[in-house]
KEGUPA-341780 format. One record per residue: x, y, z of N, C-alpha, C, O in turn. Coordinates in pm, whole numbers, plus 32768, in hexadecimal, padded with zeros to 4 digits. Layout:
% KEGUPA-341780
XYZXYZXYZXYZ;...
//
This chain:
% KEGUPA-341780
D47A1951C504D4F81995C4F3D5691930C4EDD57018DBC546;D5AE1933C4A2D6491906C499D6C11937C485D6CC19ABC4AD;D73418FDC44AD7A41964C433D7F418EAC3D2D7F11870C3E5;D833192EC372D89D18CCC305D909191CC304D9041997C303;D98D18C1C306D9F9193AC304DA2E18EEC21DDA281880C1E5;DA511966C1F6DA711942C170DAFA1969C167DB2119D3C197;DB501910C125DBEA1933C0E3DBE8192DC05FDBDB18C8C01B;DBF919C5C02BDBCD19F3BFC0DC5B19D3BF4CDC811A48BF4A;DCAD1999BF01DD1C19A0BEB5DD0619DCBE21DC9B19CDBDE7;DD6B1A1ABDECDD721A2EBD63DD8A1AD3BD61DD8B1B00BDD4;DD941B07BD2CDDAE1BC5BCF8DD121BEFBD61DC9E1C13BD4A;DD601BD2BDCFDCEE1C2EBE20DD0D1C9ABE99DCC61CDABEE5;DD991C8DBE83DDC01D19BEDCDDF71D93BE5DDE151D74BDEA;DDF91E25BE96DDEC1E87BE18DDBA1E8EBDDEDDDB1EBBBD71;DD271E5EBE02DCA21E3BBD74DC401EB2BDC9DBFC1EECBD74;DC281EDEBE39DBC31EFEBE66DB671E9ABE8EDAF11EB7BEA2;DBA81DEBBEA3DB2B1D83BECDDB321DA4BF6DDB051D40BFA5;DB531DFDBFC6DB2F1DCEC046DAA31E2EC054DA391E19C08E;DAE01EBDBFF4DAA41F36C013D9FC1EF2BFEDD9981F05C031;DA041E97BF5ED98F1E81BF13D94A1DFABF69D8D71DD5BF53;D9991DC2BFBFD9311D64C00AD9251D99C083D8EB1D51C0D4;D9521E14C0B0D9111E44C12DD89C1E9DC0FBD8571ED5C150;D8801EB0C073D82C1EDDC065D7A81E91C033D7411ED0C04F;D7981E31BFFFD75F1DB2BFD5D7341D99C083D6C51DC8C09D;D76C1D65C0E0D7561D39C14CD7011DA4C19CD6C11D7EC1FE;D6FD1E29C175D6C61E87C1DED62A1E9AC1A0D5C11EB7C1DA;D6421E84C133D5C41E70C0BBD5591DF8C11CD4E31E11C135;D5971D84C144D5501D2AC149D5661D19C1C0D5851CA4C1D9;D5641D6CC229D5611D65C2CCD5AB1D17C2F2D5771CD3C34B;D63A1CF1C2D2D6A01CA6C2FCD6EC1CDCC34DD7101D4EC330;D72C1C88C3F5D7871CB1C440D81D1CA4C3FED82D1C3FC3BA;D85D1CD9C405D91D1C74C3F8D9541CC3C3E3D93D1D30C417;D9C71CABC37EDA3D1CC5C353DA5B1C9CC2CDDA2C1C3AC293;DAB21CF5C29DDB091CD2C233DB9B1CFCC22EDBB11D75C232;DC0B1CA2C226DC751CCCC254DCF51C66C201DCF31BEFC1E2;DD5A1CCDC1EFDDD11C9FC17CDE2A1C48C1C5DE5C1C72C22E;DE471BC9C196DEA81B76C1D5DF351B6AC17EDF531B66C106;DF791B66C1FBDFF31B81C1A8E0141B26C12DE0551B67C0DB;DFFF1AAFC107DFE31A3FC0C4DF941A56C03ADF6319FABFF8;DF8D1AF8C011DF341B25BF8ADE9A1B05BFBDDE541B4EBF77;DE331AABC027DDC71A84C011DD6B1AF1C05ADDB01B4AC08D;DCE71B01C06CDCC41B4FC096DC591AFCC10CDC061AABC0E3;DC641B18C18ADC281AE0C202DB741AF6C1ECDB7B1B6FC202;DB191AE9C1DEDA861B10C1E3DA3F1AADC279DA2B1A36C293;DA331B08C2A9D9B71AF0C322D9481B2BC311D9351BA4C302;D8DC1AAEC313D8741AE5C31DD7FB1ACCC368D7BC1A80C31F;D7B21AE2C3D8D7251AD6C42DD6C21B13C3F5D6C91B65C399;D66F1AF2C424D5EA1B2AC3EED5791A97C3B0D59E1A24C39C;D5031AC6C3A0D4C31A59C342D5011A1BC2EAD5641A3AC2A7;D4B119ABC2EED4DC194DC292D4F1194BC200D552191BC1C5;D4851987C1CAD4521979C132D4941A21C133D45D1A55C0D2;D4DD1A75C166D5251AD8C153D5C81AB1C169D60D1AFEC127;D6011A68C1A0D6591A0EC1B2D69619BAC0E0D6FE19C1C0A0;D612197BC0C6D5EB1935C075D60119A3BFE5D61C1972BF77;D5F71A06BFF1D5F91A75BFADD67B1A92BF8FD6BD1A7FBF29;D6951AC5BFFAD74E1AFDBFF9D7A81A79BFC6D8181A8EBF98;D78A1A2BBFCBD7C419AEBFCDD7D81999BF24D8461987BEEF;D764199DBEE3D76119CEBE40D7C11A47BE04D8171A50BDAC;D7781AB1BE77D7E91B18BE1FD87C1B1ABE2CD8C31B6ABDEF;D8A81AC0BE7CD91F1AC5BE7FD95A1A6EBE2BD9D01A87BE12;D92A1A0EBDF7D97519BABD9ED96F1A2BBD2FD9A819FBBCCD;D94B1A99BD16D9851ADFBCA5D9C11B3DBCC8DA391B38BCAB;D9941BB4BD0FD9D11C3BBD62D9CD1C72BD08D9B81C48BC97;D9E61CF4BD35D9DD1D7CBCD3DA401D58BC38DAA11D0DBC2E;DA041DA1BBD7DA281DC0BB63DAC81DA4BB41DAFD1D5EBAEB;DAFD1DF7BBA8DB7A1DEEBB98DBEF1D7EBBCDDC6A1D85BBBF;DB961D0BBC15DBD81C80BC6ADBDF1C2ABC1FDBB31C3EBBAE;DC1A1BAABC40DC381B4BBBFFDC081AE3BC6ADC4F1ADABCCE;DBAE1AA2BC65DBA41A2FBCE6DBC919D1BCD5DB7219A3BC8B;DC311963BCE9DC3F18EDBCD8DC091885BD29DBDD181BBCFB;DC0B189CBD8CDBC5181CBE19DB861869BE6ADBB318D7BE8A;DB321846BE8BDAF6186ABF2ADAC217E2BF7FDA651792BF71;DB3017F2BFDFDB34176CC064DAB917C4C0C1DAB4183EC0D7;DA551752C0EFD9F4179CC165DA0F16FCC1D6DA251684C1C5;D9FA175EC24AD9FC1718C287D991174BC33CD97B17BBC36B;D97716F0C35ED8F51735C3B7D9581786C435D9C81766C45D;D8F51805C467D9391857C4D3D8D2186CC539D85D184AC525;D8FF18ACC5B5D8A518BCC628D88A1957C621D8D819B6C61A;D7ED194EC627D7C219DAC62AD7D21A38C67DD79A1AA4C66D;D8111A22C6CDD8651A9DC72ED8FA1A9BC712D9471AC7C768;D9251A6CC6A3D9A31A8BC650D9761B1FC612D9D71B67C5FA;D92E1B3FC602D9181BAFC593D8C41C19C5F6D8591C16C633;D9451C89C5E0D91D1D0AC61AD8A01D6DC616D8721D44C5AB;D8721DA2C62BD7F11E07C60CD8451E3BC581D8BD1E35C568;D7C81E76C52AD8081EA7C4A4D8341E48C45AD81D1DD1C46F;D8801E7AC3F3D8BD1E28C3ABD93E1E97C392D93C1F0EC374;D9A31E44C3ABDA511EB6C3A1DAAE1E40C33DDABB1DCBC31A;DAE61ED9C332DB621EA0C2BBDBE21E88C322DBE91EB1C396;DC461E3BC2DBDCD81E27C320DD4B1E09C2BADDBE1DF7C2E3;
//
């Protein structure tokens, strides 16, 4: 088990990307969060396995249909950062 926290930038708030990676993440037995920073970027926490970690990590460099991704910064997190479930903010 591990945890990566991701800073998501580009046309990704008003897209439906938190709704579409809390759903991606519940798909693949992921703990966290996804949550709007005031700064346009979108916060991604994520625990769980690795090679499911490794997963989300792909789909986010594109996001739903309707996003624009420009960067995604990862950087490593502690697995009791991330709540039971996975919640939006």
């Amino acid at each position: 088990m591990s945890a990566a926290r991701f800073l998501v930038s580009g046309k990704v708030q008003g897209v439906f990307f938190r709704a579409s990676t809390r759903e991606q993440a519940i798909a693949l037995g992921l703990r966290g969060h996804a949550i709007n920073l005031d700064d346009g970027r979108v916060e991604v926490l994520a625990a769980g396995d690795d090679a499911a970690i490794e997963t989300l990590a792909d789909w986010l460099r594109h996001g739903p249909p309707s996003a624009r991704v420009e960067r995604v910064e990862r950087t490593a997190a502690a697995d009791n950062e991330a709540s039971a479930g996975f919640t939006l903010g």
